[in-house]
C-alpha atoms as a printed R data frame, in Angstrom:
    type eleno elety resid chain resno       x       y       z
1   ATOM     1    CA   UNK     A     1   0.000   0.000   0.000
2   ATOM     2    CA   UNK     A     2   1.705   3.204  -1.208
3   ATOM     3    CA   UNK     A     3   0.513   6.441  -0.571
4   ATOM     4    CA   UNK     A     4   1.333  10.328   0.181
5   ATOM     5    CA   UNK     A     5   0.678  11.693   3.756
6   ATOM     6    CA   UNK     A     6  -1.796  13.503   2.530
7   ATOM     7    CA   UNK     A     7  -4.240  10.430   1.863
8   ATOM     8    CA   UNK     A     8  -3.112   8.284   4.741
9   ATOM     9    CA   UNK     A     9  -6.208   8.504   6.246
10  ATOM    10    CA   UNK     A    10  -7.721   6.453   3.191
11  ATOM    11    CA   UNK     A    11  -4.493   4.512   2.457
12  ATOM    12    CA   UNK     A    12  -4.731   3.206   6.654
13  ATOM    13    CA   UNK     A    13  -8.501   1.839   5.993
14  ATOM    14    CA   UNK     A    14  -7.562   0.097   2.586
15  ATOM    15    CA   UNK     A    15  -4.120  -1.719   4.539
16  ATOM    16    CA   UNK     A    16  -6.182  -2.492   7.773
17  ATOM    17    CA   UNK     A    17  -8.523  -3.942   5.514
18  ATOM    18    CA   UNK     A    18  -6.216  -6.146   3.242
19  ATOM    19    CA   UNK     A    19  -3.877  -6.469   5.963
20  ATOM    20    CA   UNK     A    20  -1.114  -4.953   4.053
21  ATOM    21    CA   UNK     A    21   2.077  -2.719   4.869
22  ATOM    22    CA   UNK     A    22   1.283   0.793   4.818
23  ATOM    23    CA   UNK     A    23   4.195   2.730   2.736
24  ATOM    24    CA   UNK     A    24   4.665   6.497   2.144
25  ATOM    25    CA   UNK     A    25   5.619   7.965  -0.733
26  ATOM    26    CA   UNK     A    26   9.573   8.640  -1.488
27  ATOM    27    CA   UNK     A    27  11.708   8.196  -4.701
28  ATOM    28    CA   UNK     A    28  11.845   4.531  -5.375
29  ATOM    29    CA   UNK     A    29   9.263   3.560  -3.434
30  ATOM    30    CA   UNK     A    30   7.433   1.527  -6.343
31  ATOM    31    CA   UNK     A    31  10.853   0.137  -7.458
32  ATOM    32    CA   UNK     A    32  11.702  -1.032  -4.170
33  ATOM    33    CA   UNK     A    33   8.192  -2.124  -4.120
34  ATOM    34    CA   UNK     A    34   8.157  -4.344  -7.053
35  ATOM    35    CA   UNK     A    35  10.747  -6.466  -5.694
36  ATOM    36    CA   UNK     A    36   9.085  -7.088  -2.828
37  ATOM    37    CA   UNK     A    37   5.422  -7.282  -3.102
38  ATOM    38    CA   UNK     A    38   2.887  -9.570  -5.959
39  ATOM    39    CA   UNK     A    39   0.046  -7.019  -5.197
40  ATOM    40    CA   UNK     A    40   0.462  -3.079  -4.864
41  ATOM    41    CA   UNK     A    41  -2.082  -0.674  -3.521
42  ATOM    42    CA   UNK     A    42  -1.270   3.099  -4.441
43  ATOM    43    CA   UNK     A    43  -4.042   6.092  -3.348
44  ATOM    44    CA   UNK     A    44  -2.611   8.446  -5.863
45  ATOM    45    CA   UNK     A    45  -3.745   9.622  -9.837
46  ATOM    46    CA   UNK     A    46  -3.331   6.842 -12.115
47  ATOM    47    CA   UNK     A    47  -1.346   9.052 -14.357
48  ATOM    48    CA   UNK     A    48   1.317   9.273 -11.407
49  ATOM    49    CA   UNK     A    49   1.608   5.405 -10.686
50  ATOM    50    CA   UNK     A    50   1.723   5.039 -14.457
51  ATOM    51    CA   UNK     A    51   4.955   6.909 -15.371
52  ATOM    52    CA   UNK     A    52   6.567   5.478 -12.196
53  ATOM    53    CA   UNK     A    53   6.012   1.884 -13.125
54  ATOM    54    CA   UNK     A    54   6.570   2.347 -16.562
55  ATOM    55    CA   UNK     A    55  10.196   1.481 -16.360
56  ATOM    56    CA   UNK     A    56   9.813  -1.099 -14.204
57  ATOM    57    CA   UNK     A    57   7.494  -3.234 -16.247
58  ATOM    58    CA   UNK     A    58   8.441  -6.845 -17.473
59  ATOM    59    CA   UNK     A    59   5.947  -9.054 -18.432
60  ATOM    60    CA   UNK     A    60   2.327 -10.127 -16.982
61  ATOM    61    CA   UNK     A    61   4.016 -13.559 -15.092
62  ATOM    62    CA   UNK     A    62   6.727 -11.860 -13.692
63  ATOM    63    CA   UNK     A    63   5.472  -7.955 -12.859
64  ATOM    64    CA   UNK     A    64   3.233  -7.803  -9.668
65  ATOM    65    CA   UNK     A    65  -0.595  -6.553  -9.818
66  ATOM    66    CA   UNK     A    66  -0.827  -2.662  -9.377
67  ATOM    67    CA   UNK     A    67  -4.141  -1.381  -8.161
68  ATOM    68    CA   UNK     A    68  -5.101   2.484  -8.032
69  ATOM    69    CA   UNK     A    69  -7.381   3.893  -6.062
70  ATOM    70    CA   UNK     A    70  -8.490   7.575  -5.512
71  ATOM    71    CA   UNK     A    71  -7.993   9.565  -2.630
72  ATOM    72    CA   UNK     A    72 -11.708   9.975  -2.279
73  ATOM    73    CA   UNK     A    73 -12.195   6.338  -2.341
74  ATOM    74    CA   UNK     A    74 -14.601   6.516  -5.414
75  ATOM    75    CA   UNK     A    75 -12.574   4.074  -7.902
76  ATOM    76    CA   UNK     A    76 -10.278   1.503  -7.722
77  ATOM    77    CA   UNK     A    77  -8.772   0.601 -11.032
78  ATOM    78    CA   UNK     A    78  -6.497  -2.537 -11.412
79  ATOM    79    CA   UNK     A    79  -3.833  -1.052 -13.814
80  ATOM    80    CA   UNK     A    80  -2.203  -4.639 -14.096
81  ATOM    81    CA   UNK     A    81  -2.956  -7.931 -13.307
82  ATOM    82    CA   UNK     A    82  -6.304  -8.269 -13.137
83  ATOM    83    CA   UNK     A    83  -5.847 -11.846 -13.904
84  ATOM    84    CA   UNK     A    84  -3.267 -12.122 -11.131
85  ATOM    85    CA   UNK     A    85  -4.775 -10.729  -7.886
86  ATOM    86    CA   UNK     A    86  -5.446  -7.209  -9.334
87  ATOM    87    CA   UNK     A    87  -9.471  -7.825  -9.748
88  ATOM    88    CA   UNK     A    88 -10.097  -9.750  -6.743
89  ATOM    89    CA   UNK     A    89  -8.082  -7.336  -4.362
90  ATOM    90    CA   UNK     A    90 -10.181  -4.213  -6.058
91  ATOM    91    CA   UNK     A    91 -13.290  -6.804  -5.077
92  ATOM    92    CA   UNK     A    92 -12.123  -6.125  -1.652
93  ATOM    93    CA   UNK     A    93 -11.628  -2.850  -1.537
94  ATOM    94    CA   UNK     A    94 -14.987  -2.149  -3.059
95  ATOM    95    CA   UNK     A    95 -16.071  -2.973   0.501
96  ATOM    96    CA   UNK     A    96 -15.104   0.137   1.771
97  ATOM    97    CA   UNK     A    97 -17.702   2.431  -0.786
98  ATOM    98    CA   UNK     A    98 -15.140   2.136  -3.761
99  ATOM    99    CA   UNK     A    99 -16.535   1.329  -7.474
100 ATOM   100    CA   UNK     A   100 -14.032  -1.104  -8.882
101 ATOM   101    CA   UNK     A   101 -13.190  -0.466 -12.272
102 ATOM   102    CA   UNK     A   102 -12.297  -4.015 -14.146
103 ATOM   103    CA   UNK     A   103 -11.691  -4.029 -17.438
104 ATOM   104    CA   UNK     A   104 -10.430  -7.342 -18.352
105 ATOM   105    CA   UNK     A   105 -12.339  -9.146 -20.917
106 ATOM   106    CA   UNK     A   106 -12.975 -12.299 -19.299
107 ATOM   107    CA   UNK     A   107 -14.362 -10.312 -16.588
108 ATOM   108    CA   UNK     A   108 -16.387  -7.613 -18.437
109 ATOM   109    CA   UNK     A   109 -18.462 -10.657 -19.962
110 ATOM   110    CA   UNK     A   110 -18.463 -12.430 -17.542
111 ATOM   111    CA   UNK     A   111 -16.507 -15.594 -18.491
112 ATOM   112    CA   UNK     A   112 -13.766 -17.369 -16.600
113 ATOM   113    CA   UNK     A   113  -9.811 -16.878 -17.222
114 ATOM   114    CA   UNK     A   114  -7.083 -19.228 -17.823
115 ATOM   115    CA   UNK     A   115  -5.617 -17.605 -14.936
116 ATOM   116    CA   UNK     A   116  -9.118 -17.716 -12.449
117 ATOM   117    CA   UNK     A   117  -9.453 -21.697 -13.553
118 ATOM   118    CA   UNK     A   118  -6.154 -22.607 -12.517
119 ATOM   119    CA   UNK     A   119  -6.372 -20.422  -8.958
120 ATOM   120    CA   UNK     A   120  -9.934 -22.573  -8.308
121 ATOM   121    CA   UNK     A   121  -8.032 -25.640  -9.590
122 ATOM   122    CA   UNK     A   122  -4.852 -25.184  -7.114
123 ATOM   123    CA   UNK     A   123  -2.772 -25.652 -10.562
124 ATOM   124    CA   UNK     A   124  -0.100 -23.760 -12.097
125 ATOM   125    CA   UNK     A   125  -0.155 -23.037 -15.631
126 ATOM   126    CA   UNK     A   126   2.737 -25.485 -17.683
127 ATOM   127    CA   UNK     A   127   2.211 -23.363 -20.777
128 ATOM   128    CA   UNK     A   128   1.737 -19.365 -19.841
129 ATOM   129    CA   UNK     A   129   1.504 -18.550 -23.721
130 ATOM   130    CA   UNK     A   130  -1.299 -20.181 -24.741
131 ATOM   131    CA   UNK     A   131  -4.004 -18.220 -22.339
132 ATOM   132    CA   UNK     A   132  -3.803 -15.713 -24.949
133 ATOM   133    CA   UNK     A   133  -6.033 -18.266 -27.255
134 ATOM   134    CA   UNK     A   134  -7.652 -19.974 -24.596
135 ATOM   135    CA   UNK     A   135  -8.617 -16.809 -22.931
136 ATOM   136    CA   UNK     A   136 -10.264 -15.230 -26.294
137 ATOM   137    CA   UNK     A   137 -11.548 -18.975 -27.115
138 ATOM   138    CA   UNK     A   138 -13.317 -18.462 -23.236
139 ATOM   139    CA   UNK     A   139 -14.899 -15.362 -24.755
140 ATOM   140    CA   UNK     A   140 -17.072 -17.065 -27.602
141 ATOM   141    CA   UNK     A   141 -17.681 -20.545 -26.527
142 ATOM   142    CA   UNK     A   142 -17.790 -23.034 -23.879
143 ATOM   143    CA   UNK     A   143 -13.863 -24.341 -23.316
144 ATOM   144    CA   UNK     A   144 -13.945 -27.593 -21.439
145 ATOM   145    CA   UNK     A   145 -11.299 -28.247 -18.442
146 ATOM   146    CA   UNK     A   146 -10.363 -31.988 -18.974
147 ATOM   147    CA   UNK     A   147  -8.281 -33.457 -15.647
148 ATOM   148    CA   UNK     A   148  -6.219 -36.417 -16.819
149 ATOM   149    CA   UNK     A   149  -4.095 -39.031 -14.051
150 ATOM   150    CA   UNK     A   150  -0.889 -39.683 -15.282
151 ATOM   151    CA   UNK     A   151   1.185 -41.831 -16.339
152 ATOM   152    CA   UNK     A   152   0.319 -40.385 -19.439
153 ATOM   153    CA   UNK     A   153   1.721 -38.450 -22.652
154 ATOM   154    CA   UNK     A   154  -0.425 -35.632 -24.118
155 ATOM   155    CA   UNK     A   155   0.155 -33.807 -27.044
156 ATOM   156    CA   UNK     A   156  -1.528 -30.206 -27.322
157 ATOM   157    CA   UNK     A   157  -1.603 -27.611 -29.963
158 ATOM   158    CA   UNK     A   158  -0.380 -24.020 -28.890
159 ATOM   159    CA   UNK     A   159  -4.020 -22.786 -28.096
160 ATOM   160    CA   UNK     A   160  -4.360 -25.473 -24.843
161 ATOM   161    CA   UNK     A   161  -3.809 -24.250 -21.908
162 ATOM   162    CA   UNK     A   162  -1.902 -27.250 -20.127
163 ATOM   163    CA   UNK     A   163  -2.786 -26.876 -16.292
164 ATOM   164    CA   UNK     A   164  -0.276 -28.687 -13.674
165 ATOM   165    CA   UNK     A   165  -1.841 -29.339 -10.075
166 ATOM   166    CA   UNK     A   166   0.832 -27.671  -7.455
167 ATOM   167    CA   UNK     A   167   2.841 -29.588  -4.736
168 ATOM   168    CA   UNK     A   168   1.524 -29.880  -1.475
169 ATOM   169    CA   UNK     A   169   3.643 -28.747   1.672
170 ATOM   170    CA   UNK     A   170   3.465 -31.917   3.893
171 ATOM   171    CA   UNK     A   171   3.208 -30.548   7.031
């Protein structure tokens, strides 16, 4: 959570909430945030947060989700990652008055993601390129999620998303 003084009051109600760190603003702040953090929270303008994480940007499996949110707490707008936390923490924060603001196709239409099947699923995805397809193939028609015990071989064209359950901690 990243704000100015000025809008800690609204900054201290979103962290309480979410249970997150509560950072104020100072050169490098988002940098030093990247590194650390998968989800960011910043109460500033979007055109701010913008042009600091601009040069900081990778790619969608590797850069964290950035949320902004106003310092009125109107809107929150996931900037990135909507697929990967960014929509589900503005869900959240839209219990504290805010309109969230997604924008993701999957979720304007009201269809599941690649990304939302494999969270459900406790899987990771094998083959992060192919959500591209699968996620526009989710759009227009029913997609269906086939589980298959190994030992097995499968062979899959590029528009499959291949979906591997993750390893359980024994405790």
């Amino acid at each position: 959570m990243i704000t100015f003084e000025r809008n800690r009051e609204i900054a201290s109600k979103i962290a309480e909430l979410l249970g997150a760190e509560l950072l104020l603003y100072k050169k490098e702040i988002f940098r030093q945030a990247f590194e650390k953090y998968r989800v960011i929270v910043a109460v500033f303008a979007t055109g701010i947060v913008v042009r600091e994480i601009a040069p900081l940007l990778k790619d969608k499996w590797e850069d964290p989700a950035v949320l902004v949110v106003d310092s009125k707490l109107n809107f929150v707008i996931p900037l990135l990652g909507g697929h990967h936390g960014a929509n589900e923490t503005a869900r959240r924060i839209a219990k504290l008055g805010a309109v969230p603001v997604l924008t993701t196709a999957t979720e304007v239409h009201g269809k599941p993601s690649v990304e939302g099947i494999a969270s459900k699923l406790d899987c990771e995805i094998y083959n992060k390129e192919s959500t591209v397809a699968v996620n526009s193939a989710l759009l227009e028609q029913e997609v269906k999620v086939l589980e298959l015990k190994g030992p097995k071989i499968i062979v899959v064209d590029e528009d499959v998303s291949v979906l591997v359950k993750k390893k359980q901690e024994k405790a």
